[in-house]
NUKOLSE-687869 format. One record per residue: x negated, z negated, y negated of N, C-alpha, C in turn; residue in three letters. Coordinates in pm, whole numbers, plus 50000, padded with zeros to 5 digits. Atoms other than C-alpha are relative to their C-alpha. Last residue first. Layout:
N
XZYXZYXZYALA/...
END
This chain:
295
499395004449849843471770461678500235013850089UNK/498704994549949841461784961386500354999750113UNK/499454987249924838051775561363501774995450039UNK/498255004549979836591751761042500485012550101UNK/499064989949975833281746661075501224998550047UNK/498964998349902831561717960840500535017250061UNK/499894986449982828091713160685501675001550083UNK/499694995849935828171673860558500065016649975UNK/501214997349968827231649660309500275010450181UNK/499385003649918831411644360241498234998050112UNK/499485011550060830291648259872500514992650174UNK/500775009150004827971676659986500804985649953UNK/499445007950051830731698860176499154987249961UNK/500635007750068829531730860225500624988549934UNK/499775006950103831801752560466499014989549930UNK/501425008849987831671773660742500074993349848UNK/500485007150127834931792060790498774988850057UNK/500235014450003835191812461172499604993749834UNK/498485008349995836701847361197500134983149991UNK/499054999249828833421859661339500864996349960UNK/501334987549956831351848560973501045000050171UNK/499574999249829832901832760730499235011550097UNK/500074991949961831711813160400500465003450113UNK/499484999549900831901783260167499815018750033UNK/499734984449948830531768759880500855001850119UNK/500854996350071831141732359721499825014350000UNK/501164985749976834051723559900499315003949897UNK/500114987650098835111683559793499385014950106UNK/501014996650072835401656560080500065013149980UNK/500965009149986837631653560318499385003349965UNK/501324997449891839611683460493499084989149970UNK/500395015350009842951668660371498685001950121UNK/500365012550103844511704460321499494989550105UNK/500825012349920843891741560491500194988149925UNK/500995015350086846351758260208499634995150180UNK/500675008749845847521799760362499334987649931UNK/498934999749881849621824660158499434992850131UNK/500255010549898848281816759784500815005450140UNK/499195012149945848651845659576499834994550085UNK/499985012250125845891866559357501344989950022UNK/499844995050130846161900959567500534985949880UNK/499894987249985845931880259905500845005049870UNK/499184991650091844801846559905499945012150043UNK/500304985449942843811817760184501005012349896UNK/499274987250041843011788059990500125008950088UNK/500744985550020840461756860119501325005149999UNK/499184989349934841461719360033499535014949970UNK/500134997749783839841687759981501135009950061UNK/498975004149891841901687459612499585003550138UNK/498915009550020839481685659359500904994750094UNK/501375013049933836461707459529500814991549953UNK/499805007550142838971737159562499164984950011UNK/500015012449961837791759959845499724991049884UNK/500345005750133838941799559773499724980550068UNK/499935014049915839331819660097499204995249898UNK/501085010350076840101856459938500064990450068UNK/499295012049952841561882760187498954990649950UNK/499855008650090840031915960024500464985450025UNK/498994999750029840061933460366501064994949865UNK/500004982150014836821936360419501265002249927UNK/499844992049895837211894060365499795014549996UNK/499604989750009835761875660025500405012250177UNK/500464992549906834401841060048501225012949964UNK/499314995349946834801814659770499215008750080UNK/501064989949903833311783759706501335012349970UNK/501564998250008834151764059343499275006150126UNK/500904993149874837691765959245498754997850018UNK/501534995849997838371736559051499835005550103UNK/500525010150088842311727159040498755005849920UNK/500815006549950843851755459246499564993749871UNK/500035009049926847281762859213498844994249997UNK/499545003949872847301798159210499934987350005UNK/500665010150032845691810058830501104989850093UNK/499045008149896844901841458878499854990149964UNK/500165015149983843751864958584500724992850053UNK/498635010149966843581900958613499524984149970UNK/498474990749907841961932858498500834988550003UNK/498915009649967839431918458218500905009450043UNK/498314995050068836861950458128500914985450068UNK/499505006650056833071939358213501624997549919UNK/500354998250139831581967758274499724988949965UNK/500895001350027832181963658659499155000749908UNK/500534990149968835761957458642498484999749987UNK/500694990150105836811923358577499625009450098UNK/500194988349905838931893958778499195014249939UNK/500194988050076838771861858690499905011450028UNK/500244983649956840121836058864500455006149925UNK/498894981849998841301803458728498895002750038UNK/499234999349886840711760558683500865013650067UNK/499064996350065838931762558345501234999950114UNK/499325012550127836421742158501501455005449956UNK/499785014449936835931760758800500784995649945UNK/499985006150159836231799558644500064987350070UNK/499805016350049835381812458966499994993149853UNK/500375010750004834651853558942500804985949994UNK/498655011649975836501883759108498194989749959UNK/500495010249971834321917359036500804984049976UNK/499405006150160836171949059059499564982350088UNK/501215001250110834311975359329500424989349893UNK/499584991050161837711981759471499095000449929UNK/500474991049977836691964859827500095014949897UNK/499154995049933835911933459599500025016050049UNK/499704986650043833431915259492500665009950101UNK/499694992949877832271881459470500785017149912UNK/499434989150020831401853959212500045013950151UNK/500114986649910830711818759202500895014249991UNK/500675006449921830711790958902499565006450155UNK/499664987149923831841809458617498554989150121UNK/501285008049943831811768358394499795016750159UNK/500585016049969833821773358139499005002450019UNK/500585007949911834221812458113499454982849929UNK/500755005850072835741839257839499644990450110UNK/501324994749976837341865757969499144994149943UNK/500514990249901840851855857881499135004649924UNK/499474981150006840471828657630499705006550134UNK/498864996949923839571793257755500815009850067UNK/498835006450029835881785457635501365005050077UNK/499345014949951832421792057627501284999749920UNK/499525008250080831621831757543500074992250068UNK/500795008450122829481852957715499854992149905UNK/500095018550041831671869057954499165001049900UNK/498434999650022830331899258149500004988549966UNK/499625011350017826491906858054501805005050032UNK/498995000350090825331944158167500004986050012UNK/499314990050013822141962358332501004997649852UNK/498525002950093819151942258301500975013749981UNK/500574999250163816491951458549501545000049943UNK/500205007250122815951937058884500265002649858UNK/501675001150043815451970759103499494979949892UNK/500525005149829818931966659297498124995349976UNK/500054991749825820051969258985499164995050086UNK/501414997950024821041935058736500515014950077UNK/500564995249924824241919558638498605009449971UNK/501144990450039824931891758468499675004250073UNK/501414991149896827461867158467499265014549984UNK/499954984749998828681845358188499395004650168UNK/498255000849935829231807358056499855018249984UNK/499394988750028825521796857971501484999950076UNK/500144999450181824981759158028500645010949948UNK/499225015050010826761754358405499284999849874UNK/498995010250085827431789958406500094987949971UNK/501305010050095824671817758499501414992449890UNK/499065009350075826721835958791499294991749935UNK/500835015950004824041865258875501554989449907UNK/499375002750081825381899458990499844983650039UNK/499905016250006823001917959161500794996849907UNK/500185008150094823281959059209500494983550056UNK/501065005649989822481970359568499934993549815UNK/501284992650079825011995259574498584995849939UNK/500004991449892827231976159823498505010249940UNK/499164990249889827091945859592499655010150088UNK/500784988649992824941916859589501235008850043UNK/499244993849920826101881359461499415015450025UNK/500424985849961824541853759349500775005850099UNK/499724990249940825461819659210499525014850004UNK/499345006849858825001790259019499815005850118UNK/499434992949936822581797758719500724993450153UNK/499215002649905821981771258474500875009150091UNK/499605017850017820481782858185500834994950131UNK/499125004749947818881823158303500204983149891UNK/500395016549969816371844558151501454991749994UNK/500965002149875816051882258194499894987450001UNK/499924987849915818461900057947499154996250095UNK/501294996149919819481871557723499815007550108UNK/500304982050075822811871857521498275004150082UNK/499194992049987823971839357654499975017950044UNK/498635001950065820701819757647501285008549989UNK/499824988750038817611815757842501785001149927UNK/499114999750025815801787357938500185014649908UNK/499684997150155812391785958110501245006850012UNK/500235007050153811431765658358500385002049898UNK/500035009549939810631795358644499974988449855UNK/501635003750010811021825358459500184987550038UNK/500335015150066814111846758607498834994449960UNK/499394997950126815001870558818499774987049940UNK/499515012450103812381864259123500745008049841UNK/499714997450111811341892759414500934985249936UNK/500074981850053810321896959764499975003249858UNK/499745001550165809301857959873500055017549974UNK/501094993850048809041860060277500765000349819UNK/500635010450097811541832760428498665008449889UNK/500575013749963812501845560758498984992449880UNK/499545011749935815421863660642499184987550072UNK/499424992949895813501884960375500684985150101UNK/500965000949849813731863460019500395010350097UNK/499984990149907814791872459667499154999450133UNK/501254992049955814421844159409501055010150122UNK/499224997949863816991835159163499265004550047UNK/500394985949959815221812358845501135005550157UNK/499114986450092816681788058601499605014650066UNK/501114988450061814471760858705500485014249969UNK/500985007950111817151734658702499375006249941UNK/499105000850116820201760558863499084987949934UNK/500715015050095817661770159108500905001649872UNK/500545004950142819231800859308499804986549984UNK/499925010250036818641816059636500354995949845UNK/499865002750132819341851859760500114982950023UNK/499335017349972819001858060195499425000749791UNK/500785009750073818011895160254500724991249929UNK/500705007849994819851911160524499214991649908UNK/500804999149922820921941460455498764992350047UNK/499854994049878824411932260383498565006650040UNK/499134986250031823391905160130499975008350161UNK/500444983449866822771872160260500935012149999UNK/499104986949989823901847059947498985008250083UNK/500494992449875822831808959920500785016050026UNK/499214983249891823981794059618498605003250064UNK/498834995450038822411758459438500955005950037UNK/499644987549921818631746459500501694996149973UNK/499394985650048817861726659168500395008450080UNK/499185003350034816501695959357501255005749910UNK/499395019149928814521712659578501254996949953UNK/498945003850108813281751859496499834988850088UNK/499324997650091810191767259581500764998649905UNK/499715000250118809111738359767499945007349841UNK/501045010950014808031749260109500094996649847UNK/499635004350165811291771560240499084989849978UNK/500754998750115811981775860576500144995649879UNK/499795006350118814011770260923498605001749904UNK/501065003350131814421790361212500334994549917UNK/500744987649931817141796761513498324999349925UNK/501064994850090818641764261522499135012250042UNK/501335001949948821441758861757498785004849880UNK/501005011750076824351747661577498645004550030UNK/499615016849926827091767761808498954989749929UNK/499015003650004827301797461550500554985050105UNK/498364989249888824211806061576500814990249980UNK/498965004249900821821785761254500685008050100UNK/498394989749944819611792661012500125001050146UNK/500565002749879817651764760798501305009150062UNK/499354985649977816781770260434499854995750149UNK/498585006550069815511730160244501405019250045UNK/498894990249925812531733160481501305001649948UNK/500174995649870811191704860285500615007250096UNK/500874988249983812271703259957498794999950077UNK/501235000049901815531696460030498555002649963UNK/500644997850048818781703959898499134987749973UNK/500205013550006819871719460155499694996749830UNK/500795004850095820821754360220500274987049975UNK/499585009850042822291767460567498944996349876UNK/501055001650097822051803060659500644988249944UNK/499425014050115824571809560946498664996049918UNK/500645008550069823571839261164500664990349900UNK/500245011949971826011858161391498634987149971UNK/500154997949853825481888961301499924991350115UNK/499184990449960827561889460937499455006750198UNK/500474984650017824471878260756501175007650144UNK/500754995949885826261841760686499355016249967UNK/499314982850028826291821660364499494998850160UNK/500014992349910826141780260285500345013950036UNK/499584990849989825591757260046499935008350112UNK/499244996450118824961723759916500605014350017UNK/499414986249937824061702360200501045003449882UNK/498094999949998822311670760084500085018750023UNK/499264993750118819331671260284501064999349894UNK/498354999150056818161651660589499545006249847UNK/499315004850063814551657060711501175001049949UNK/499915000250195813091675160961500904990049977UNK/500824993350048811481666261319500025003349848UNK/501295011650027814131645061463498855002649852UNK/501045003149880816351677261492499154985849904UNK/501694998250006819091683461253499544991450102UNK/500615014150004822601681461389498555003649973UNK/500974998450077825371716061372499304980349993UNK/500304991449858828561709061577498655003149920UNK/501905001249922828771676661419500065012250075UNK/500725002950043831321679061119498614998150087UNK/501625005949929833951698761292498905000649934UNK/500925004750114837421708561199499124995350065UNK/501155015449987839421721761438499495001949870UNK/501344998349945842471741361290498884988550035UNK/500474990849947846271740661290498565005750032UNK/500125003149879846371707561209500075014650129UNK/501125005549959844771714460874500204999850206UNK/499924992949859848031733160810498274997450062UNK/501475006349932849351711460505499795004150130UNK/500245013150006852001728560322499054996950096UNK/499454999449841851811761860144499414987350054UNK/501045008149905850591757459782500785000350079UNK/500234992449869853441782059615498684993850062UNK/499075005949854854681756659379499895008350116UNK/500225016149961851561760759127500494994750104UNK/500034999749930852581799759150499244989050066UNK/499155000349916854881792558880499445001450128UNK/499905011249969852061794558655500734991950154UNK/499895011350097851551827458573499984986050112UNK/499825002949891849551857158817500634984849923UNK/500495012549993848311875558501501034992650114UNK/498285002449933848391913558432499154987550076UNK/500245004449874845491919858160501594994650069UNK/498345001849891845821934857816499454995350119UNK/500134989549861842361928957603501834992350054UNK/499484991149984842961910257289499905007950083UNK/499525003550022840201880457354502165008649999UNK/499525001549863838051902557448501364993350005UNK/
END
């Protein structure tokens, strides 16, 4: 892999962080307030289903799934300790069904939106290693494309992702090495997918974007500025919104350059998502869900 060609986005675009436009949007840590009734969380992630739902993950294990309209109001909440202290990514594919992972217990389950168990990749507990076709080490992330294949980010031991079909069953590994080289992964900490079919992962650690075809082929590697990517969100329109957990600041990219920095939001982004033109954001170091709307 190592020798693969790839067109690379160099350095220089360190000085293209655009300057601080926080004051162009609200920010808001209380429009969302749990009720009496449940318990606090830390707030680790967040996806929407694109109809005005917000799927908030905790991590909880009591109700640690609680979904939201866009003004806070609670619509339902679930989840009886599947996952807790291992809950991780939250992903609502386009027909609705809500993806969890357990980056302790190494599993990704498959729920309907109000919480029904459909399907698990993974063996609950048990470790799995690079080259493994059904068992996870520290998975982060999930992603579902259009064709109903899964693509599992398994990086804070393993350093790869892995896709499945729509059925569960081992397709392909991308990655699989630890370390620097193009196409090789730190810490592939979320992943997404573009309207080209070519899969854009988070290298955190290594501080880049990856960009691969669905084989696994290295197309591009960005490397904009950001410290530790660790949410991103993907527009129709490819318009990336990357949220660096180093520098309290979310990205707005287009073809692997910076042309929009939100800064001094306060506390790290963990995930992040949009739903109506509005960012929703996971910020557990700040113990907080935030939405960010555009003045």
């Amino acid at each position: 892999m190592a020798a693969m060609a790839y067109s690379q986005v160099d350095e220089a675009n360190r000085a293209n962080l655009l300057p601080a436009t926080t004051k162009d949007y609200n920010v808001s840590a209380t429009w969302f307030q749990l009720p009496p009734n449940l318990q606090s969380g830390l707030p680790i992630c967040v996806s929407a289903d694109g109809k005005g739902n917000i799927f908030l993950l905790r991590r909880q294990t009591d109700t640690p799934v609680i979904v939201v309209n866009p003004q806070g109001k609670i619509i339902r909440y679930w989840g009886n300790r599947e996952f807790g202290e291992g809950a991780h990514g939250i992903h609502v594919d386009r027909n609705g069904f809500v993806w969890v992972t357990d980056r302790i217990e190494n599993v990704i389950y498959k729920f309907t939106a109000e919480g029904k168990l459909m399907m698990t990749l993974g063996k609950r507990g048990v470790k799995g290693d690079n080259t493994s076709h059904d068992l996870f080490d520290g998975p982060s992330d999930v992603f579902v494309a259009p064709n109903g294949d899964v693509y599992v980010a398994d990086g804070y031991q393993n350093s790869r992702v892995v896709r499945f079909n729509k059925d569960g069953k081992f397709v392909t590994i991308i990655g699989g090495t630890k370390g620097k080289g193009p196409g090789q992964f730190d810490l592939p900490h979320v992943v997404v997918m573009d309207s080209r079919g070519r899969v854009i992962v988070a290298d955190r650690t290594n501080g880049r974007i990856q960009v691969f075809d669905q084989e696994g082929k290295l197309l591009e590697q960005w490397s904009p500025g950001i410290r530790r990517p660790s949410g991103m969100y993907i527009d129709p329109d490819d318009t990336l919104w990357v949220g660096d957990q180093l520098s309290e600041t979310v990205v707005k990219m287009k073809n692997g350059k910076v042309t929009e920095t939100i800064k001094c939001l306060g506390g790290h982004t963990h995930f992040l998502t949009m739903d109506q033109g509005v960012l929703y954001q996971a910020a557990p170091q700040a113990n907080s869900f935030r939405k960010i709307v555009k003045k």
